[in-house]
C-alpha positions in Angstrom: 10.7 37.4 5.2 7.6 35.6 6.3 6.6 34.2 3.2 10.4 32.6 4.5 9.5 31.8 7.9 6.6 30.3 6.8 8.1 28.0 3.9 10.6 26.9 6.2 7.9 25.7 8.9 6.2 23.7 6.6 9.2 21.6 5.9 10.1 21.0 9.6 9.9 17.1 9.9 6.9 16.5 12.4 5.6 12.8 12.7 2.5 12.3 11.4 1.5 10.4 14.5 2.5 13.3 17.0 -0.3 15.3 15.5 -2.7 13.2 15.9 -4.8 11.4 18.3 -3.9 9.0 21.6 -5.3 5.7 20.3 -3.8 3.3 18.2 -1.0 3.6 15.0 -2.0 2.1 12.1 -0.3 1.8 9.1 0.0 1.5 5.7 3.0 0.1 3.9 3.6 -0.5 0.2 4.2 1.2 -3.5 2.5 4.0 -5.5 -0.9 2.1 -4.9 -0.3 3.2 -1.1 1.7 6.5 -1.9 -0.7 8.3 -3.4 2.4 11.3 -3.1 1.8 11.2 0.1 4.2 13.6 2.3 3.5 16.5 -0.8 6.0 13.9 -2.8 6.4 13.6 -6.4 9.5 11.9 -6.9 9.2 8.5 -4.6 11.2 10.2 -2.3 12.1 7.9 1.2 9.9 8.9 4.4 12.9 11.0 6.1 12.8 13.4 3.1 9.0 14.1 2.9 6.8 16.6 4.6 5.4 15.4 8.0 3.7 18.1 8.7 1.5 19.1 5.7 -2.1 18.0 6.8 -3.0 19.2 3.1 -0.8 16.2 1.7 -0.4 14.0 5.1 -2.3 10.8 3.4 -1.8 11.1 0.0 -4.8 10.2 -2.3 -5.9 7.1 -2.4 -7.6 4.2 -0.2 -5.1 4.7 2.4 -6.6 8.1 2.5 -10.1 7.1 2.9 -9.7 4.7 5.2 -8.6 7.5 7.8 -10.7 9.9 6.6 -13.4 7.3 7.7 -12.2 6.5 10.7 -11.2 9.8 12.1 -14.8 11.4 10.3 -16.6 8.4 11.7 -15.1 7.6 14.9 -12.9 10.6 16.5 -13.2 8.9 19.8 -11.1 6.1 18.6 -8.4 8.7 18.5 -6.8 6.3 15.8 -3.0 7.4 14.2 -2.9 7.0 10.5 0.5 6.9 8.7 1.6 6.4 5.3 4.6 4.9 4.0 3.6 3.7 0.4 6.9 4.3 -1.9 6.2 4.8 -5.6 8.0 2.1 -7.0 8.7 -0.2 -4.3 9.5 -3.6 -4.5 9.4 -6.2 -1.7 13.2 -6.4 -1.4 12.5 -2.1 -0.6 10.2 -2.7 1.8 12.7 -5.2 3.7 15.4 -2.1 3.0 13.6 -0.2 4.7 11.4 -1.9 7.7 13.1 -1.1 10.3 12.5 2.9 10.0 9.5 2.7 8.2 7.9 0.1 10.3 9.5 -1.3 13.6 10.6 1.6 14.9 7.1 3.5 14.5 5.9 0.6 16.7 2.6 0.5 14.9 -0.3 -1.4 16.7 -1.7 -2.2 13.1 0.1 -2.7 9.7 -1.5 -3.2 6.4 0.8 -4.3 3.6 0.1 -3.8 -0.2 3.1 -5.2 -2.3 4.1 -7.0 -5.3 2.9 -5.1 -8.4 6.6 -3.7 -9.2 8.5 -7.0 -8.7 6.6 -8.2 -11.1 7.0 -5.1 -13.5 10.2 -4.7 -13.0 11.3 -8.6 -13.3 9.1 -8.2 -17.0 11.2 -5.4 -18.4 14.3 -7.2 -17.4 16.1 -8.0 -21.1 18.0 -10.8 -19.5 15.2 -12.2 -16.8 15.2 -16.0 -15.4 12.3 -17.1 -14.5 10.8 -15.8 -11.2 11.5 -16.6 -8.7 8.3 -17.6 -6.6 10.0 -20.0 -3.8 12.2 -17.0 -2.6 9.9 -14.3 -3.0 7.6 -16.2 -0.9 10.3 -17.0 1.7 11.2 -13.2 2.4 8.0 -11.9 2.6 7.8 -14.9 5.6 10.5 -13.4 6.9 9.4 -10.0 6.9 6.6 -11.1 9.1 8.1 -13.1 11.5 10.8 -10.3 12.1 7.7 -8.1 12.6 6.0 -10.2 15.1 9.1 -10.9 16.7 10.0 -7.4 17.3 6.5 -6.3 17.8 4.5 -9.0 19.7 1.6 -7.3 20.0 1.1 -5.7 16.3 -1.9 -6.9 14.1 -0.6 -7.6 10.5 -3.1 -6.9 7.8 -2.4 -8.8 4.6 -3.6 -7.0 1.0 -2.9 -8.9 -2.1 -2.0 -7.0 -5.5 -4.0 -6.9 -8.7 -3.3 -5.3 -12.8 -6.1 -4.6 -15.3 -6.3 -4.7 -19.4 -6.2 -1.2 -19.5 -3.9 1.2 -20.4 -0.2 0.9 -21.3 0.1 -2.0 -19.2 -3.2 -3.3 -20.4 -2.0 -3.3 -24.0 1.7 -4.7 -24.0 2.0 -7.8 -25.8 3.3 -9.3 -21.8 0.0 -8.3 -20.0 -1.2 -12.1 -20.0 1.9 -13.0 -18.3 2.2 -9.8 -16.0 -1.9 -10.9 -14.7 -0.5 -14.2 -14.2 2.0 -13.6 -12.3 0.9 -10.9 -10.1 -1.9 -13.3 -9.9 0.2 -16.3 -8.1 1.8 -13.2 -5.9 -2.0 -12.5 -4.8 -1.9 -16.6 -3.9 1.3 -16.8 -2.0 -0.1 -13.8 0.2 -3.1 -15.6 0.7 -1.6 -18.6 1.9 0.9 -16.7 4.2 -2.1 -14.5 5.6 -3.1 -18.3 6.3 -0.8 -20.1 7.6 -0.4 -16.6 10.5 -4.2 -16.4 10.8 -3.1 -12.9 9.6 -6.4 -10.3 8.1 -6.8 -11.2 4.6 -8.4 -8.4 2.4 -8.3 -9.8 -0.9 -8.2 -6.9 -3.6 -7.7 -8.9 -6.5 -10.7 -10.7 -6.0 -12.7 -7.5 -5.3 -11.4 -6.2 -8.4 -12.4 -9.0 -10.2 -15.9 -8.5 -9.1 -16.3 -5.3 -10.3 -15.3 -6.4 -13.7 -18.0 -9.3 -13.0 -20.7 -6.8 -11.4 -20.0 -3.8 -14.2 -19.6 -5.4 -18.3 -20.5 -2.5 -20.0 -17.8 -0.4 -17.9 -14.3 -0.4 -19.6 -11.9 -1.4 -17.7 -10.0 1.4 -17.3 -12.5 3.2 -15.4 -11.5 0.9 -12.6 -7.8 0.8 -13.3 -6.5 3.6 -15.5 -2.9 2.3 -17.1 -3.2 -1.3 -16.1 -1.3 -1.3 -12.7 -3.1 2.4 -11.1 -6.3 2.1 -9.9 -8.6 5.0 -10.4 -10.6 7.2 -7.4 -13.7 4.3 -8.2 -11.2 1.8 -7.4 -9.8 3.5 -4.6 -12.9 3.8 -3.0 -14.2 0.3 -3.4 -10.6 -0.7 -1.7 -11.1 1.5 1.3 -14.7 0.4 1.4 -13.2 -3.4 2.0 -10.5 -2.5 4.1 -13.1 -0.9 6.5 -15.0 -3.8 6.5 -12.3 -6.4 6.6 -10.0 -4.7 9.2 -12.2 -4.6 12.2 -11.2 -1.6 13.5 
């Protein structure tokens, strides 16, 4: 019976937020590169249907974790909120799905988006694909933050842009050249929209370049395991640039 009781608290659906400090929400938006099974999740389950109140599992693992852990190791007095609503397998349409609950109505102070990997994948292993399509891509992820700083005025928008390695099984389709380009020119629309809002840029494609750059006789899997994942060296050198890019 209290193994029971017990089981059954740890499922009860706490915000993450309510646990923590006074100070300011930020959050972290994207796919699996975000996730990191955040919520104890191993099926890309949606936010309502994860655990909330697991601190074991509240961040995931991955640079959205470090980034708190730095910030709440580092600076308690800050009294930051870190949440997490990385989806494995997201898309930018998903995140549109599902801004309004997994953004809007947390009311964050700060969000940091990370997105574009899957459309990309996903638009590849279409049989019957057109080519992509850029101009519209571009046009809702516009959307996305004018609705966001039309709803939340005072929210700081943090911009991340995507990246892919020659690693892995991504690494080693015959496609990979096209899937780098592409996810490539994604990397460049966010870079001009971070622009043209005078929105925080961290540009991860360009730190993970530099690695590449700064470490030649280091394969590149040990930065990015199966092409699209980075690996815990990657993860930290991410969180290490968000610190230092978000001005937190």
């Amino acid at each position: 019976m209290k193994r029971i009781i017990f089981l059954f608290l740890l499922l009860i659906q706490i915000p993450a937020f309510a646990q923590q400090g006074t100070g300011k929400k930020v959050l972290f938006i994207g796919d699996s590169v975000t996730d990191g099974g955040w919520g104890n999740d191993v099926a890309g389950l949606p936010s309502s249907q994860r655990n909330h109140g697991d601190w074991n599992h509240l961040f995931g693992s991955g640079y959205m974790y470090l980034c708190a852990a730095h910030f709440m190791g580092e600076e308690p007095e800050k009294e930051l909120q870190f949440l997490n609503r990385g989806i494995s397998g997201n898309t930018l349409k998903n995140l549109q799905d599902r801004w309004q609950e997994d953004c809007l109505d947390i009311k964050p102070d700060i969000v940091s988006i990370l997105v574009g990997t899957n459309d990309i994948h996903y638009w590849l292993d279409d049989p019957q694909k057109q080519p992509f399509n850029y101009m519209d891509w571009e046009k809702r992820y516009r959307e996305l933050i004018q609705l966001t700083q039309q709803e939340l005025p005072e929210v700081r928008i943090i911009l991340c842009t995507p990246f892919v390695g020659k690693a892995g099984w991504a690494g080693e389709a015959a496609n990979f050249q096209q899937r780098d380009e592409s996810v490539r020119k994604l990397a460049s629309i966010i870079k001009q929209i971070a622009k043209d809002y005078q929105l925080t840029l961290i540009p991860f494609d360009e730190m993970f370049d530099n690695l590449l750059k700064s470490y030649p006789s280091q394969p590149v899997s040990h930065w990015c395991w199966d092409g699209i994942h980075p690996t815990p060296a990657t993860h930290q050198r991410m969180a290490d640039l968000w610190i230092e890019k978000s001005g937190l």
